[in-house]
DRENVOVEX-413441 format. One record per residue (C-alpha): residue number from 1; x, y, z; residue in one letter. Coordinates in steps of 0.05 Angstrom, whole numbers, plus 5000, padded with zeros to 4 digits. Each point is the difference from the previous one (the first is absolute). Layout:
# residues N
kenu=NUM; x=X; y=Y; z=Z; pamar=A $
...
This chain:
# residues 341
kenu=1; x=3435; y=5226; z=7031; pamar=X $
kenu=2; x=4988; y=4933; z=4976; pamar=X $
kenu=3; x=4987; y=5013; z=4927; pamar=X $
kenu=4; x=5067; y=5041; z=5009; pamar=X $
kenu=5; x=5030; y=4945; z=5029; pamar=X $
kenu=6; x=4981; y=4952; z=4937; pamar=X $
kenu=7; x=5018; y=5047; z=4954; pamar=X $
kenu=8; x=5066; y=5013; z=5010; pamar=X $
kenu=9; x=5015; y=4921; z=5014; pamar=X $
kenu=10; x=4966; y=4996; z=4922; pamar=X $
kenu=11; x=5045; y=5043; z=4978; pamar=X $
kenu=12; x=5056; y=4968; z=5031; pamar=X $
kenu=13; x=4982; y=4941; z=4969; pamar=X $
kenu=14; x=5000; y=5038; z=4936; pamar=X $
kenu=15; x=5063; y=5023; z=5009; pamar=X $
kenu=16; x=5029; y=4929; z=5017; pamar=X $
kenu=17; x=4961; y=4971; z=4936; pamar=X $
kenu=18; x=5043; y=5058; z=4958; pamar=X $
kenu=19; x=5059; y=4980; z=5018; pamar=X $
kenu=20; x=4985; y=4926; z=4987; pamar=X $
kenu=21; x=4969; y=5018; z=4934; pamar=X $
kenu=22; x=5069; y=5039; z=4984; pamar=X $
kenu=23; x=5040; y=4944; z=5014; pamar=X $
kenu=24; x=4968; y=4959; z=4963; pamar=X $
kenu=25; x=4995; y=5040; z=4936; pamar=X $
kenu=26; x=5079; y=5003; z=5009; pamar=X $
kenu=27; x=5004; y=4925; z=5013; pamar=X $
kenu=28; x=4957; y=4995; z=4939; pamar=X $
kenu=29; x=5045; y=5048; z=4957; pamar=X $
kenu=30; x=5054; y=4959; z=5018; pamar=X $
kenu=31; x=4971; y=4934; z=4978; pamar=X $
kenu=32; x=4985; y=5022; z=4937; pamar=X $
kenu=33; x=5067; y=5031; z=4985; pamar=X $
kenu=34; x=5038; y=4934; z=5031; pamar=X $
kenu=35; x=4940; y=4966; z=4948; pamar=X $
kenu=36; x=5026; y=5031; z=4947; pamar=X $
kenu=37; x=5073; y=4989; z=5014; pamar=X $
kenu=38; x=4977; y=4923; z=5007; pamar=X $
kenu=39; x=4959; y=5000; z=4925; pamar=X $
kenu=40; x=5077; y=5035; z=4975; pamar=X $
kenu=41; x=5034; y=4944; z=5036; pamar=X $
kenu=42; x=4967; y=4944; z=4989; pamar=X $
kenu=43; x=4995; y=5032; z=4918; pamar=X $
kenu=44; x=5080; y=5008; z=5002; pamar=X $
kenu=45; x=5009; y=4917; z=5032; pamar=X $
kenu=46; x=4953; y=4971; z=4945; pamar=X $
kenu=47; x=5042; y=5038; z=4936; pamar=X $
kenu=48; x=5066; y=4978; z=5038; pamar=X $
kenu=49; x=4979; y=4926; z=5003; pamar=X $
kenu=50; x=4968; y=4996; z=4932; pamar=X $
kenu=51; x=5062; y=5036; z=4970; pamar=X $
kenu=52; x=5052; y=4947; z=5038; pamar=X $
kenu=53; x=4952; y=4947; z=4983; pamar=X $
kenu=54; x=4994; y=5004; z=4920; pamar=X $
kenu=55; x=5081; y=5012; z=5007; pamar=X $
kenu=56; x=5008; y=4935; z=5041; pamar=X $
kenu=57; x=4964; y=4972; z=4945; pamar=X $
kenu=58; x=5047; y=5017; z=4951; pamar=X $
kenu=59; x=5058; y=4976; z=5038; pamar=X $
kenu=60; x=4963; y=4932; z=5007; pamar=X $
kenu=61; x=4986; y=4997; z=4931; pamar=X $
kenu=62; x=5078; y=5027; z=4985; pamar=X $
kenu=63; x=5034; y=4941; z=5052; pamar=X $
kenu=64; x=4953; y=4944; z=4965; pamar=X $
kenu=65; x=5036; y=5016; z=4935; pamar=X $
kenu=66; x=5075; y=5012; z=5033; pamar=X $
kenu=67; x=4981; y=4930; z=5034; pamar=X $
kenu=68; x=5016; y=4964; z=4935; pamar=X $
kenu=69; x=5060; y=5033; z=4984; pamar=X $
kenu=70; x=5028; y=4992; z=5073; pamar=X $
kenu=71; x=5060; y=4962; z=5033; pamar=X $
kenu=72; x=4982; y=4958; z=5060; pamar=X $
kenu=73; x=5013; y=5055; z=5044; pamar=X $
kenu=74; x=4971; y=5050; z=4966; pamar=X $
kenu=75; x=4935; y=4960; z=5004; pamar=X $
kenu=76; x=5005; y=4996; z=5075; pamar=X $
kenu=77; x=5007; y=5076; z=5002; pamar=X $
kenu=78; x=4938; y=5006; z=4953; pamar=X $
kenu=79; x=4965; y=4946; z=5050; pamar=X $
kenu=80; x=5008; y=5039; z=5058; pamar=X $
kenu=81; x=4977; y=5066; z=4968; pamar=X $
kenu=82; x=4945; y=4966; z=4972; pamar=X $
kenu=83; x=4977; y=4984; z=5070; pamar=X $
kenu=84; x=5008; y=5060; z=5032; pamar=X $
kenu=85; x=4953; y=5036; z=4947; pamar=X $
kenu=86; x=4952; y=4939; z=5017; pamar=X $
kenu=87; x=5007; y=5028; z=5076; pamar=X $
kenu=88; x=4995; y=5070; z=4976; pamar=X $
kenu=89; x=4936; y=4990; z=4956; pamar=X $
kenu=90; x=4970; y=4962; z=5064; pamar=X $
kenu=91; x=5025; y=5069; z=5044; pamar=X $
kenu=92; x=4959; y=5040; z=4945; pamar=X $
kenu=93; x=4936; y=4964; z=5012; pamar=X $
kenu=94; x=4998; y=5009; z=5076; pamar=X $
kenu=95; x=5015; y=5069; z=4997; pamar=X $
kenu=96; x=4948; y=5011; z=4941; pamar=X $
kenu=97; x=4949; y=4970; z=5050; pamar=X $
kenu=98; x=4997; y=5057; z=5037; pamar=X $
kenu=99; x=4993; y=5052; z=4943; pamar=X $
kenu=100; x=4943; y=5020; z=4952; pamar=X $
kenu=101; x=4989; y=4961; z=4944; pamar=X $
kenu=102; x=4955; y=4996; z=4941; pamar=X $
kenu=103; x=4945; y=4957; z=5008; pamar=X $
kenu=104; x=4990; y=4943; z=4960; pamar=X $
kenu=105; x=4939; y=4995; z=4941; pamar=X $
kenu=106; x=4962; y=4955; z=5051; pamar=X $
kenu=107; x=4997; y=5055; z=5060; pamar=X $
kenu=108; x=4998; y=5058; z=4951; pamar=X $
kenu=109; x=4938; y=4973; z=4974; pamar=X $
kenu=110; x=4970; y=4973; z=5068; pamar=X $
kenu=111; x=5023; y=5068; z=5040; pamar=X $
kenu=112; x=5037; y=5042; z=4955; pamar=X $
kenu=113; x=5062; y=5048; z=5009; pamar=X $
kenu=114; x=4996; y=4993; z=5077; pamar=X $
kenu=115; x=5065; y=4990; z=5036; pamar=X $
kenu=116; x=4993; y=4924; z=5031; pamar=X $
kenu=117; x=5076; y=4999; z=5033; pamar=X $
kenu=118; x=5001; y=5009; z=5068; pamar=X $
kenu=119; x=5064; y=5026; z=5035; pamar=X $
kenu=120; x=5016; y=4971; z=5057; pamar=X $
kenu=121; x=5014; y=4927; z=5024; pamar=X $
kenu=122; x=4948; y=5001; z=5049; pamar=X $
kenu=123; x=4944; y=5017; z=4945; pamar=X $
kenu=124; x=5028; y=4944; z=4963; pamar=X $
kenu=125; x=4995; y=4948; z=5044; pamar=X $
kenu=126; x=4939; y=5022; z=5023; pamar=X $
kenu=127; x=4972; y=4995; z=4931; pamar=X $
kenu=128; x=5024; y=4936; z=4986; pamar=X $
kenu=129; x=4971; y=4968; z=5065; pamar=X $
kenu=130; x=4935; y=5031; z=4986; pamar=X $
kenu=131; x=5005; y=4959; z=4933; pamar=X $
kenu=132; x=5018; y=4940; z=5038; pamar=X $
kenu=133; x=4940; y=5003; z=5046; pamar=X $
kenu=134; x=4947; y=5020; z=4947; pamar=X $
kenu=135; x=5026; y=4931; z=4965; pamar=X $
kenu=136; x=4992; y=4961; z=5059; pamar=X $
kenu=137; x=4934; y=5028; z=5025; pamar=X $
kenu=138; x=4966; y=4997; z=4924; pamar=X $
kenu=139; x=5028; y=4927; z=4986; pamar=X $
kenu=140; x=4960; y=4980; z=5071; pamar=X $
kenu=141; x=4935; y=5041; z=4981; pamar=X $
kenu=142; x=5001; y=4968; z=4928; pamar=X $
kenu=143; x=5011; y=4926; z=5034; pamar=X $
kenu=144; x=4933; y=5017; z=5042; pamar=X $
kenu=145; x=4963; y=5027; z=4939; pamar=X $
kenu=146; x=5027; y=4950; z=4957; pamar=X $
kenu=147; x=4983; y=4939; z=5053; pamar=X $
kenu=148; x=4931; y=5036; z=5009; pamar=X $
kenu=149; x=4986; y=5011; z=4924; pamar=X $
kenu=150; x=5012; y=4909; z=4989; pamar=X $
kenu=151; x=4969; y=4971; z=5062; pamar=X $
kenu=152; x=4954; y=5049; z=5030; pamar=X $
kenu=153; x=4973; y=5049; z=4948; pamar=X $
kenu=154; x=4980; y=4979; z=4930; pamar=X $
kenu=155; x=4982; y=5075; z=4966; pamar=X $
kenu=156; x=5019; y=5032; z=4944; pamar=X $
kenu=157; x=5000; y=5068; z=5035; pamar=X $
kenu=158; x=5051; y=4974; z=5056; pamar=X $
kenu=159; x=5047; y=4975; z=4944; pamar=X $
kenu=160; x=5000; y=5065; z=4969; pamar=X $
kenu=161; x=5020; y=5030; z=5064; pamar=X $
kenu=162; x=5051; y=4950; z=5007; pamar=X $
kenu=163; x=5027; y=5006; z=4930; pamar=X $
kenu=164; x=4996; y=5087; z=5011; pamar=X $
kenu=165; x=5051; y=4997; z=5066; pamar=X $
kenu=166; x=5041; y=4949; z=4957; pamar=X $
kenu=167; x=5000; y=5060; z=4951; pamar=X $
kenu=168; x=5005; y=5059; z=5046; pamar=X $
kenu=169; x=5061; y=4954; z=5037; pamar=X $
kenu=170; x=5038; y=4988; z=4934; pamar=X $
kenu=171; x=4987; y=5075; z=4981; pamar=X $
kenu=172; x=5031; y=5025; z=5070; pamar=X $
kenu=173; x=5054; y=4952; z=5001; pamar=X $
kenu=174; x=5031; y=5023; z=4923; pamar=X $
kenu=175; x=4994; y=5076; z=5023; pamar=X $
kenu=176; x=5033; y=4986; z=5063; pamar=X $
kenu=177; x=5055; y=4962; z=4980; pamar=X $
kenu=178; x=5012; y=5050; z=4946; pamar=X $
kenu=179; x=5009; y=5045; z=5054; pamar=X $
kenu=180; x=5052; y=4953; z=5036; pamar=X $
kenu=181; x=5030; y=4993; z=4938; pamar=X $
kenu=182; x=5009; y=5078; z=4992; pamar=X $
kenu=183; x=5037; y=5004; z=5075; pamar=X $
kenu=184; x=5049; y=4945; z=4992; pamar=X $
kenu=185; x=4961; y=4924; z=5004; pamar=X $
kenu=186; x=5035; y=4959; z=4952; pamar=X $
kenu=187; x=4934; y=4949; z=4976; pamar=X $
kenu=188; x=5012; y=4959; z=4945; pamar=X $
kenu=189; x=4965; y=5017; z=4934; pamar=X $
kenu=190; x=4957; y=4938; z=5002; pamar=X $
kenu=191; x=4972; y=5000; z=5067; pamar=X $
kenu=192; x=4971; y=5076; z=4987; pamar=X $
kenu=193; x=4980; y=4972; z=4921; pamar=X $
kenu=194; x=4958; y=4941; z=5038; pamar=X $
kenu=195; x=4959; y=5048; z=5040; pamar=X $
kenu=196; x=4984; y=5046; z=4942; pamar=X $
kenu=197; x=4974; y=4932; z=4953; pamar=X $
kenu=198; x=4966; y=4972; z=5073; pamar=X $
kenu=199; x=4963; y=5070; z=5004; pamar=X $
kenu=200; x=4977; y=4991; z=4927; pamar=X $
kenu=201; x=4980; y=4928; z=5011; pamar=X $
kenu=202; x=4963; y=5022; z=5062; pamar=X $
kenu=203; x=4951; y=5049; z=4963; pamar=X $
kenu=204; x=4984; y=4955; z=4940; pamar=X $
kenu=205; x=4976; y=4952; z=5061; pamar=X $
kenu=206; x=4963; y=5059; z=5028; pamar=X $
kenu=207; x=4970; y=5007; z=4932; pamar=X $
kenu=208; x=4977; y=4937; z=4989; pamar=X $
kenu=209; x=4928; y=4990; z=5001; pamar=X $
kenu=210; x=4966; y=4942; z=5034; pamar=X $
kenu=211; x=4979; y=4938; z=4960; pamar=X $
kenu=212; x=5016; y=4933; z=4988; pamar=X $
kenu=213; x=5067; y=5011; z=4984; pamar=X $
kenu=214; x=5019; y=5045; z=5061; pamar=X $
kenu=215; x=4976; y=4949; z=5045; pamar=X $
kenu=216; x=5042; y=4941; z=4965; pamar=X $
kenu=217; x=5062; y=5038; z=5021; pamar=X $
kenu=218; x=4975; y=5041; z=5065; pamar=X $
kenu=219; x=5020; y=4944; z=5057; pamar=X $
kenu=220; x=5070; y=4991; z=4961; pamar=X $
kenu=221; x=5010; y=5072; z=4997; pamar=X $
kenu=222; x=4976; y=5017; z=5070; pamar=X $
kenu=223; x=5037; y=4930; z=5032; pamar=X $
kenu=224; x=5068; y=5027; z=4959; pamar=X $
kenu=225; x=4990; y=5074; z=5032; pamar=X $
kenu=226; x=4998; y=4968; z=5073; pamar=X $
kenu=227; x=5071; y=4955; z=4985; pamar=X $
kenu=228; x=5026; y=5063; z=4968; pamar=X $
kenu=229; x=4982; y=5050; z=5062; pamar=X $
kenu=230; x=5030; y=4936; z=5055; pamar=X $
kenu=231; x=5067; y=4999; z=4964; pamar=X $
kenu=232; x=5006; y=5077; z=4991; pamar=X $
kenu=233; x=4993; y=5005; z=5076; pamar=X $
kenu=234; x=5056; y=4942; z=5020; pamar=X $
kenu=235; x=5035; y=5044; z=4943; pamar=X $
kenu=236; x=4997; y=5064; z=5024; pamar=X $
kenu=237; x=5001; y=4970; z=5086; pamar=X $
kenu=238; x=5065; y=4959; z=4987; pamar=X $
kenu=239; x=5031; y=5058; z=4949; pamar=X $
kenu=240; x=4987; y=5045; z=5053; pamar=X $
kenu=241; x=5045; y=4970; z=5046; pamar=X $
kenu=242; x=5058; y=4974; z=4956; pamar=X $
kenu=243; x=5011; y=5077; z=4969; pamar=X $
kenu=244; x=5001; y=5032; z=5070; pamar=X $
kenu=245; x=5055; y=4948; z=5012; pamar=X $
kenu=246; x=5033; y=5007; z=4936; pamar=X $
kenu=247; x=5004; y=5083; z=5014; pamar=X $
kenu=248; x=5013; y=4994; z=5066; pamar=X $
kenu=249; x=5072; y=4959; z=4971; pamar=X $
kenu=250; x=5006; y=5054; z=4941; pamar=X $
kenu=251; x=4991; y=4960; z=4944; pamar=X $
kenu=252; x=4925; y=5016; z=4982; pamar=X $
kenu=253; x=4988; y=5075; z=4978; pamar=X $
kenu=254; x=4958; y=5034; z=5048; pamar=X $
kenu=255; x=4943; y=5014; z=4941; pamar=X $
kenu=256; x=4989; y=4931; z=4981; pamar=X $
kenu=257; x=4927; y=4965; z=5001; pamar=X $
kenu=258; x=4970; y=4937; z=5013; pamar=X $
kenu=259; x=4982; y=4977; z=4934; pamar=X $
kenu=260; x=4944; y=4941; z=4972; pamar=X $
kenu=261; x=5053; y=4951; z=4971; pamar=X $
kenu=262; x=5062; y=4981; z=5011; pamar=X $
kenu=263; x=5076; y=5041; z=5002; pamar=X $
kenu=264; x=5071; y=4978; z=5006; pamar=X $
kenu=265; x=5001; y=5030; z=5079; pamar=X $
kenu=266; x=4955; y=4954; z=5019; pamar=X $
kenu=267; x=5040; y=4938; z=4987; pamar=X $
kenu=268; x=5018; y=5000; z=5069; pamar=X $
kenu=269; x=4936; y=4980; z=5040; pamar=X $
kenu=270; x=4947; y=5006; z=4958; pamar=X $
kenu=271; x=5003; y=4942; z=4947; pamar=X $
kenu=272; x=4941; y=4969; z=5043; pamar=X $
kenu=273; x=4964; y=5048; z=4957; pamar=X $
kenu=274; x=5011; y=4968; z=4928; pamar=X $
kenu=275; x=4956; y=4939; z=5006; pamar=X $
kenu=276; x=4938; y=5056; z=5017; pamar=X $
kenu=277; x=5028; y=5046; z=4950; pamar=X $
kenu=278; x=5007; y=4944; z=4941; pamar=X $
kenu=279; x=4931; y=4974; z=5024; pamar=X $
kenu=280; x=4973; y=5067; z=4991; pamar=X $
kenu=281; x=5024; y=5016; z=4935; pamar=X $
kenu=282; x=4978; y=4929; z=4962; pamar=X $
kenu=283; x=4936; y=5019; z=5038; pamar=X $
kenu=284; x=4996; y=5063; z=4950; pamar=X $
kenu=285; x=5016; y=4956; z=4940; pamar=X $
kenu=286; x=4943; y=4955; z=5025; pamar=X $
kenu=287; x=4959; y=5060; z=5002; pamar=X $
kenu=288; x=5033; y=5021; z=4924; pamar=X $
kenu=289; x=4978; y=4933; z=4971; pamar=X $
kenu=290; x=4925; y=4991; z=5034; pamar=X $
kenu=291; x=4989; y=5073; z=4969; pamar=X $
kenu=292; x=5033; y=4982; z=4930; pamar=X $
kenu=293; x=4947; y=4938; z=4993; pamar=X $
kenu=294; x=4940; y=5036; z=5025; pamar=X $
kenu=295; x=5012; y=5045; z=4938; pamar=X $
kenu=296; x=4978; y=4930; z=4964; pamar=X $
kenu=297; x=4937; y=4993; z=5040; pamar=X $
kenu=298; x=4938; y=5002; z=4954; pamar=X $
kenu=299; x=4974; y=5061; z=5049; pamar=X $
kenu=300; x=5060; y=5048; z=5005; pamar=X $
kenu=301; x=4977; y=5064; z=4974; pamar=X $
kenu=302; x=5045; y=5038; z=5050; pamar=X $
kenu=303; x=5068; y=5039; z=4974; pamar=X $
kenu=304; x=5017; y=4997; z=5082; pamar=X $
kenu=305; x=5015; y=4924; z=4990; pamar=X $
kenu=306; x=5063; y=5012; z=4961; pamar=X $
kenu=307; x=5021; y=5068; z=5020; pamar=X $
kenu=308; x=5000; y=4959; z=5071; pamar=X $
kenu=309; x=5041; y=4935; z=4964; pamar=X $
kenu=310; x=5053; y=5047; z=4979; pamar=X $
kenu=311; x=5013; y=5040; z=5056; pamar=X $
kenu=312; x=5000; y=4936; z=5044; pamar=X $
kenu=313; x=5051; y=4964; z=4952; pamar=X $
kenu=314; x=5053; y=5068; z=4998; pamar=X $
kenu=315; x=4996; y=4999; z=5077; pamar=X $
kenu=316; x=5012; y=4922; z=4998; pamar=X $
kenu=317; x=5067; y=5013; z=4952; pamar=X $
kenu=318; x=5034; y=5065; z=5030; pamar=X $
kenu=319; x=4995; y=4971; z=5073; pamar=X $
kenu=320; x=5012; y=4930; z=4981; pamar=X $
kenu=321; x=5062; y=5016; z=4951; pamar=X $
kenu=322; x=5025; y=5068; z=5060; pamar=X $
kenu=323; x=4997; y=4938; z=5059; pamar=X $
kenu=324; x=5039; y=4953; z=4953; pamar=X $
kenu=325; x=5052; y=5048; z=4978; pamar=X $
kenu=326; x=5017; y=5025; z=5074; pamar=X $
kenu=327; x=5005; y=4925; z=5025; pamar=X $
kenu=328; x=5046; y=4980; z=4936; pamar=X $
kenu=329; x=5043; y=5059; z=5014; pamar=X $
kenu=330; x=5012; y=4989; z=5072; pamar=X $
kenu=331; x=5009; y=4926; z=4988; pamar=X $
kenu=332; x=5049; y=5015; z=4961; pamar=X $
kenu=333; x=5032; y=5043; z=5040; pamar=X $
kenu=334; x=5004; y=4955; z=5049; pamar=X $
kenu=335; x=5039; y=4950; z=4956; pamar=X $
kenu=336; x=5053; y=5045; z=4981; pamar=X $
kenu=337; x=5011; y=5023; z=5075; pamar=X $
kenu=338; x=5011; y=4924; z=5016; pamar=X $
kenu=339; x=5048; y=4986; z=4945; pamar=X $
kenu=340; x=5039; y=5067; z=5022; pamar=X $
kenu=341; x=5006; y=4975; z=5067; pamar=X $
């Protein structure tokens, strides 16, 4: 009776478990058909916005030439409609941030044809504050490793782990942001460029082989890399907080990133930062210049000493020259709002 007993209740349970599988094979029939309808969609939205966008084009390029021909208020009518296709181009690129795109050569090579936009806001943001963190947390791990590398440890072996993560952080951080990039982050061309030359400049260091010449600039090197991971974290610690602000008031898009330099948002609040930023950057030229005379030295064999120099002196002009522009502009900006008012 009791094997009868367990019998039917196991093939009660059977029966319950074909039900459950038949719902889910409908469930699952339905997702792909409501899948499909979505790849149509999202197909249909893309040709739309590329067709209105090479159009608006057009018309930009048609007012710019009516503009010189027009009365005055013509040329406030062309004003205004050049602003609202301004506003529409900006309404383009939020809604393209949530549709497929075509990766760029950089991702296509790293990870090929793989879809890298994700679809909902909550992915997004998720995404980016996974960034955020892996920043933060790398920039402390490399000012331990760094600290350890000058005052405790004196190894070639423990530099070249240094110099790897420095490589392996770079690396990560350009395929990321790529990725940010491709679902609606709006970062400046030069502060991705400056971590694709800092991953370079990282390997040749990893490359470089011990000796007399490696040592001359080790301390330098290793003392720069601890000044450079401090100011990264009061970077990314006081960005943080003065982008959550600037969202929370609307005038910050919800994609944007802390950054290792300087922007026009943070005028307000974070010009504390310039003295460490400036400091850090003539630091690099320092660094530029040692390199450039050891390349004199009697005993430099190695290529590593310039392909070092040159990296080190790019970094010193793009952030140097990026930091100087941003101030100069919002300076003055500032001086024509006070003669307006």
């Amino acid at each position: 009776m009791a094997w009868g007993a367990s019998l039917a209740e196991c093939l009660r349970e059977w029966e319950e478990l074909q039900d459950g599988y038949q719902r889910i094979q409908d469930n699952h029939k339905l997702y792909k058909q409501k899948l499909e309808e979505l790849t149509k969609l999202q197909d249909g939205i893309s040709s739309s916005i590329a067709r209105q966008k090479k159009r608006l084009k057009e018309l930009s390029l048609s007012l710019k030439k009516c503009k010189a021909q027009a009365t005055p208020a013509q040329e406030t009518s062309i004003q205004e409609t050049q602003s609202l296709i301004k506003e529409r181009q900006n309404v383009f690129f939020e809604m393209e941030a949530y549709l497929p795109k075509k990766n760029g050569l950089y991702l296509s090579l790293v990870l090929g044809n793989v879809n890298v936009t994700l679809l909902s806001k909550q992915a997004k943001f998720a995404y980016k504050d996974e960034y955020e963190k892996f920043k933060l947390y790398l920039t402390i791990i490399l000012l331990i490793v760094s600290f350890s590398c000058r005052f405790l440890l004196n190894s070639r072996v423990t530099d070249a782990v240094f110099n790897f993560l420095l490589v392996w952080y770079y690396c990560t951080l350009t395929i990321r942001e790529s990725i940010l990039i491709n679902n609606g982050s709006k970062i400046k061309g030069w502060w991705v460029f400056h971590h694709y030359v800092s991953t370079f400049l990282s390997g040749v260091m990893l490359t470089w082989p011990d000796g007399l010449m490696y040592q001359m600039f080790r301390n330098q090197f290793l003392s720069f890399s601890m000044y450079q991971s401090f100011v990264q974290f009061l970077q990314y610690y006081y960005q943080s907080g003065c982008l959550y602000r600037l969202r929370a008031l609307g005038e910050r898009h919800n994609m944007d990133l802390t950054v290792e330099g300087f922007q026009s948002w943070m005028w307000r609040g974070l010009t504390f930062l310039l003295p460490f930023l400036f400091f850090g950057q003539f630091w690099q030229l320092y660094n530029a210049i040692t390199l450039f005379r050891m390349i004199q030295h009697p005993e430099c064999k190695e290529w590593q000493v310039l392909m070092c120099g040159l990296p080190f002196f790019i970094l010193f002009l793009g952030n140097f020259f990026t930091t100087l522009r941003v101030v100069h502009q919002k300076i003055q900006n500032k001086n024509q709002d006070t003669k307006e008012n």
